[in-house]
C-alpha positions as CSV (number, residue, x, y, z in Angstrom):
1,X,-21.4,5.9,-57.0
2,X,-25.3,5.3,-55.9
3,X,-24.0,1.9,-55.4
4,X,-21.4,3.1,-53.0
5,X,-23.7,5.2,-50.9
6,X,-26.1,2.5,-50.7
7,X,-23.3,0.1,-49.2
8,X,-22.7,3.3,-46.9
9,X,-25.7,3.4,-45.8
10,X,-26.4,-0.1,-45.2
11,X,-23.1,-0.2,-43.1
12,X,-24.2,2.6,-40.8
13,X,-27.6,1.0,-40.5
14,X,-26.4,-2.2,-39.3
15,X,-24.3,-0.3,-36.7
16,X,-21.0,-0.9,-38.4
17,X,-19.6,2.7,-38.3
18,X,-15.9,2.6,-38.9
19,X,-16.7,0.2,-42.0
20,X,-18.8,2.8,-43.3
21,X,-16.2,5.2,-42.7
22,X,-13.3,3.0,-44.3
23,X,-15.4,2.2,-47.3
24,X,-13.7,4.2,-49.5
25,X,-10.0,3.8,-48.6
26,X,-10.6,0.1,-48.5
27,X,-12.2,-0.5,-51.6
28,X,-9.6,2.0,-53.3
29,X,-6.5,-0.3,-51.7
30,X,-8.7,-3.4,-52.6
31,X,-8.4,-1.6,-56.1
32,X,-4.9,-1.2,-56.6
33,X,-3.9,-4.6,-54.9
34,X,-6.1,-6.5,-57.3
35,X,-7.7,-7.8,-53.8
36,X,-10.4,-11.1,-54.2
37,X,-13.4,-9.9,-52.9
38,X,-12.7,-12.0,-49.5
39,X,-9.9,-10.4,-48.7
40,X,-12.1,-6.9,-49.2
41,X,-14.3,-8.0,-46.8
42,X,-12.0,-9.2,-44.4
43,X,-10.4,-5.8,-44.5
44,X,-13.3,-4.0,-43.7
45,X,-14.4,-5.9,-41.5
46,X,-11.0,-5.9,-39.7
47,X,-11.2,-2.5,-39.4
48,X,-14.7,-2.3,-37.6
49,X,-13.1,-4.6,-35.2
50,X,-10.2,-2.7,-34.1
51,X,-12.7,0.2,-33.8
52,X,-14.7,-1.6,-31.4
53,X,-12.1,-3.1,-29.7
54,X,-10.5,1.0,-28.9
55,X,-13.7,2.0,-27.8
56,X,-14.3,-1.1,-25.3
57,X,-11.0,-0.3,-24.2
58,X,-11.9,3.7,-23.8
59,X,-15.2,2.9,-21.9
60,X,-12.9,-0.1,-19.2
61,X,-10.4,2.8,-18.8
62,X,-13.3,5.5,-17.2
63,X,-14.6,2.6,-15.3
64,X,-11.4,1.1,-14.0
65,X,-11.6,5.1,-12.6
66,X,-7.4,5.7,-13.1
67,X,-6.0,8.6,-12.3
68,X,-4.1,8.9,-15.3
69,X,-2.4,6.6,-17.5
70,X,1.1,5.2,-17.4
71,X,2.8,2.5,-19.3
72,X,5.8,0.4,-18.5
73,X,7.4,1.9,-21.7
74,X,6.9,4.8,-20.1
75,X,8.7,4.0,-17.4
76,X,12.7,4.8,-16.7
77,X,13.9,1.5,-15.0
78,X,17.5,3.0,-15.0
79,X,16.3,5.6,-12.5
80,X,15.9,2.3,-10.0
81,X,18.5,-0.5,-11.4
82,X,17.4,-2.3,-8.4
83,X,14.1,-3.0,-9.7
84,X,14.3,-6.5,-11.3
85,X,12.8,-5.3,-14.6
86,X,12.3,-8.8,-16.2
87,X,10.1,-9.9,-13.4
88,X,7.8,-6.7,-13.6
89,X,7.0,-7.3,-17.3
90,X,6.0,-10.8,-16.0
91,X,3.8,-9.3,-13.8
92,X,2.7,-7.4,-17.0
93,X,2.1,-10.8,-18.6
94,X,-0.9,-11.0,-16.0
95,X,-0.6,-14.9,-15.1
96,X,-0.9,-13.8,-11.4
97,X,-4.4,-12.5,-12.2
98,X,-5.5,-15.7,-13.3
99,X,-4.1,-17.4,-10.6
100,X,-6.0,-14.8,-8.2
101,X,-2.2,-13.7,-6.9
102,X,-1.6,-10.3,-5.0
103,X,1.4,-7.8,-5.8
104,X,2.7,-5.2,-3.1
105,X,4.6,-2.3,-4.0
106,X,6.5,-0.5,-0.8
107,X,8.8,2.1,-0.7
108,X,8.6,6.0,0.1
109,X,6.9,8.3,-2.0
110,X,8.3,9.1,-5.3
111,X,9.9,6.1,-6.7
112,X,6.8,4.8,-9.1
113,X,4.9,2.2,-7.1
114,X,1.9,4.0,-8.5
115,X,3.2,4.2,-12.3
116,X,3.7,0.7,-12.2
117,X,0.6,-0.3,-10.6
118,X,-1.1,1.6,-13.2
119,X,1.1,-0.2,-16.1
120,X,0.0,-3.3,-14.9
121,X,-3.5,-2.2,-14.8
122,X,-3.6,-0.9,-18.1
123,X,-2.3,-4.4,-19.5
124,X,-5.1,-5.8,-17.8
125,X,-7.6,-3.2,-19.3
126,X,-6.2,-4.1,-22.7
127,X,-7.1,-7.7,-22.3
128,X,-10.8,-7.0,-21.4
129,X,-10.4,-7.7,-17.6
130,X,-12.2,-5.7,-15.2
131,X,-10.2,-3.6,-13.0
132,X,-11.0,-1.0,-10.3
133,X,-8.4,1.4,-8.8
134,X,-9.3,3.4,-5.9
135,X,-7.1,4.7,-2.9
136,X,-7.3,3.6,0.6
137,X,-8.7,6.7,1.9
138,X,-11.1,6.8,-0.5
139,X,-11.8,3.3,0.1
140,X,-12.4,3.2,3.2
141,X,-14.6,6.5,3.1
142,X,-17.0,4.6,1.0
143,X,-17.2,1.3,3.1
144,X,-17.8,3.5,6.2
145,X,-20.9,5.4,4.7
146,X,-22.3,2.4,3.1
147,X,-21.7,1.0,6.2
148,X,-23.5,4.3,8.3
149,X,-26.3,4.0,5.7
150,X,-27.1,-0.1,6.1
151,X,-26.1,-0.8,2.3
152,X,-22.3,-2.0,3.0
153,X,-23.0,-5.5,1.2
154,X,-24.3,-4.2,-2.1
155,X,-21.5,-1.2,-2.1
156,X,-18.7,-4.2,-0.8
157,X,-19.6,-5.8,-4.1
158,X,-18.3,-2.9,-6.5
159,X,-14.8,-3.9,-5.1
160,X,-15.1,-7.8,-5.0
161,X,-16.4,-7.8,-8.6
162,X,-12.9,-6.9,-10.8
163,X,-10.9,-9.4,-11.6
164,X,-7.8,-7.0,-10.2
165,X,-8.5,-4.2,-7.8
166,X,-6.1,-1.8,-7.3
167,X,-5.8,0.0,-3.9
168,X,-3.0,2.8,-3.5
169,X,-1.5,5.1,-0.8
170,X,-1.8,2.2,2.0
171,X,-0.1,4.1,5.5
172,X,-0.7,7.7,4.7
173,X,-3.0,7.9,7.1
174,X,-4.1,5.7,9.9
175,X,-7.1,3.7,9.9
176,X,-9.4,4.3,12.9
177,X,-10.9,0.9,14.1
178,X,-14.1,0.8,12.0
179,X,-11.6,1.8,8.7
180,X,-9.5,-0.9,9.9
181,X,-12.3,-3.4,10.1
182,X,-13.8,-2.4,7.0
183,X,-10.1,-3.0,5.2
184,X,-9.5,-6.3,6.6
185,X,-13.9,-7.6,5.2
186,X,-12.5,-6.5,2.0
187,X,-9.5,-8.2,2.0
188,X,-11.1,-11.2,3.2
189,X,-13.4,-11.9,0.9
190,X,-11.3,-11.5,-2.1
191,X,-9.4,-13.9,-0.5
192,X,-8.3,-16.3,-3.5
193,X,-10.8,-14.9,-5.3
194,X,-9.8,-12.0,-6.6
195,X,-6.1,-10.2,-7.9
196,X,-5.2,-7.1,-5.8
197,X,-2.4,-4.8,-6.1
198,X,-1.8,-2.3,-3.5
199,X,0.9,0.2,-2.9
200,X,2.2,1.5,0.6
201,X,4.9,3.4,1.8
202,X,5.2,1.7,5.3
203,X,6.8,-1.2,5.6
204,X,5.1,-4.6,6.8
205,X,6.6,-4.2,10.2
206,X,4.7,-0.7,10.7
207,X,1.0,-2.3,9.4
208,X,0.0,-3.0,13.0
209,X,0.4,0.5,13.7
210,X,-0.9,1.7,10.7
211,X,-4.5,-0.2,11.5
212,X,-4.1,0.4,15.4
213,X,-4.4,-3.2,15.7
214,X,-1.7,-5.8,15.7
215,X,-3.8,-9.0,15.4
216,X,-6.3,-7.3,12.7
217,X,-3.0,-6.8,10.8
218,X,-1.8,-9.9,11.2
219,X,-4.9,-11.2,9.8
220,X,-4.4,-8.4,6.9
221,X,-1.4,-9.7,5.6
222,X,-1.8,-13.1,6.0
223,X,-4.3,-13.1,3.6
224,X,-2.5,-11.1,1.2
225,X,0.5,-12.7,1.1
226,X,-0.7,-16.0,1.0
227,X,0.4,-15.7,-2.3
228,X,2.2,-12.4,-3.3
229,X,4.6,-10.7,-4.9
230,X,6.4,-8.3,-3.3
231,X,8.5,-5.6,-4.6
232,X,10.3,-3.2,-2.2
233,X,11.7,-0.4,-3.4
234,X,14.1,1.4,-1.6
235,X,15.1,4.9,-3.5
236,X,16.9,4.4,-5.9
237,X,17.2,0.4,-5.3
238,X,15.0,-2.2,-4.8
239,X,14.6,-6.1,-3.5
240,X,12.1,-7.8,-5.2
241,X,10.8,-11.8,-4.2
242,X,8.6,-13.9,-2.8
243,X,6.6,-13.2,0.7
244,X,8.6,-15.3,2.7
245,X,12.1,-14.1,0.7
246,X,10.6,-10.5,1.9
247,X,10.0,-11.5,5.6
248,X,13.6,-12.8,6.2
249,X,14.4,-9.5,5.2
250,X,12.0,-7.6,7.6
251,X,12.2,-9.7,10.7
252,X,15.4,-12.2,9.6
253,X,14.4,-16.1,10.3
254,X,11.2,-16.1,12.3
255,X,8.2,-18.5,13.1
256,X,5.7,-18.0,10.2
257,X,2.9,-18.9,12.8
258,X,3.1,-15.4,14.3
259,X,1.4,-14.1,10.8
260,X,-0.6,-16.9,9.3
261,X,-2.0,-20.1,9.6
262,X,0.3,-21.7,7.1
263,X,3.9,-22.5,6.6
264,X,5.8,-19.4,4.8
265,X,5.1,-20.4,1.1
266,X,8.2,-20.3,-1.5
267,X,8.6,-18.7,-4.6
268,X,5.3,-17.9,-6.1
């Protein structure tokens, strides 16, 4: 039993917590399964790790800054049949992240852009990626008084630094010019850079009035859907494809140089 305590102890001192707290249970199962003395260890230690591993995840949720969680279990995908379900779980997969891809979620109010922005952010927590989710108000708020207060490069770099940024409630209120400006620096220089997935209820066609400026949004969304995936969900329906698969639906077949520099890109 001294023995026991003193490999307690030891544990905590070295900073290993949750073996110290498993000690007993462990070495009881180690017992009764006639363990090797490797496989002990590798027990223990296992359970450390897992420990550590919840906690990381814990401390990446608070500073991801969500507003609560959701997970695609969670969500009811028979409540919009439209929504092509296999291609949102390979969003979930996160390959776009790594390939510094943008996903757009329109549609009115109500029909889970946000839930599954969140999902897919919470995937991305769980595999130690840095993510940031913040809504467009709020956003913007923050640019303009780092931007009032000559610090807007140092505060611009809390939203350039995640590997996905999440930015929510695009169009529910209109950006005044400096907002709008502020918007389009952001978007700019995460440009290929950076994974962002934002969620709006206006359509594309409605951005230039949203920012008050048709070229600045122009500039906007050629940028983020340079390579993007777009999923537009319409009640209790959706469309989901490509950028250019989701501008022949907006404005039928029309001259791509009106909202980029480049040819309308296929399938991402």
């Amino acid at each position: 039993m001294i023995e026991l305590e003193q490999a307690r102890h030891r544990l905590e001192e070295l900073g290993l917590g949750q073996a110290a707290q498993s000690l007993d249970a462990v070495l009881e199962a180690a017992s009764n399964s006639q363990s090797t003395y490797l496989s002990f260890l590798n027990e223990l230690l296992e359970a450390e790790l897992k420990e550590r591993q919840r906690r990381n995840v814990e401390v990446r949720m608070k500073l991801a800054h969500l507003p609560y969680r959701r997970t695609l279990q969670e969500f009811d995908f028979s409540f919009q049949p439209g929504i092509d379900e296999r291609l949102i779980r390979e969003l979930a997969e996160l390959t776009f992240i790594g390939r510094q891809e943008n996903v757009l979620f329109l549609g009115p109010p109500g029909v889970g852009k946000t839930h599954l922005a969140i999902a897919i952010a919470m995937e991305a927590i769980g595999q130690g990626l840095p993510v940031y989710f913040v809504s467009l108000a709020q956003l913007v708020g923050d640019l303009r008084k780092a931007y009032e207060e000559n610090r807007l490069d140092k505060r611009m770099r809390v939203y350039l630094r995640p590997r996905l940024l999440i930015v929510d409630e695009v169009g529910y209120l209109p950006l005044d010019p400096l907002a709008a400006n502020l918007f389009f620096q952001l978007v700019s220089a995460r440009y290929e850079k950076g994974s962002m997935i934002l969620t709006s209820n206006k359509s594309i066609g409605e951005w230039g009035e949203l920012m008050g400026d048709p070229v600045l949004a122009t500039a906007v969304l050629d940028r983020l859907l340079h390579h993007c995936h777009v999923v537009n969900i319409r009640g209790r329906g959706a469309d989901i494809g490509s950028s250019s698969q989701y501008f022949r639906l907006q404005f039928g077949e029309c001259d791509w140089g009106i909202f980029g520099r480049r040819n309308a890109p296929g399938r991402i």
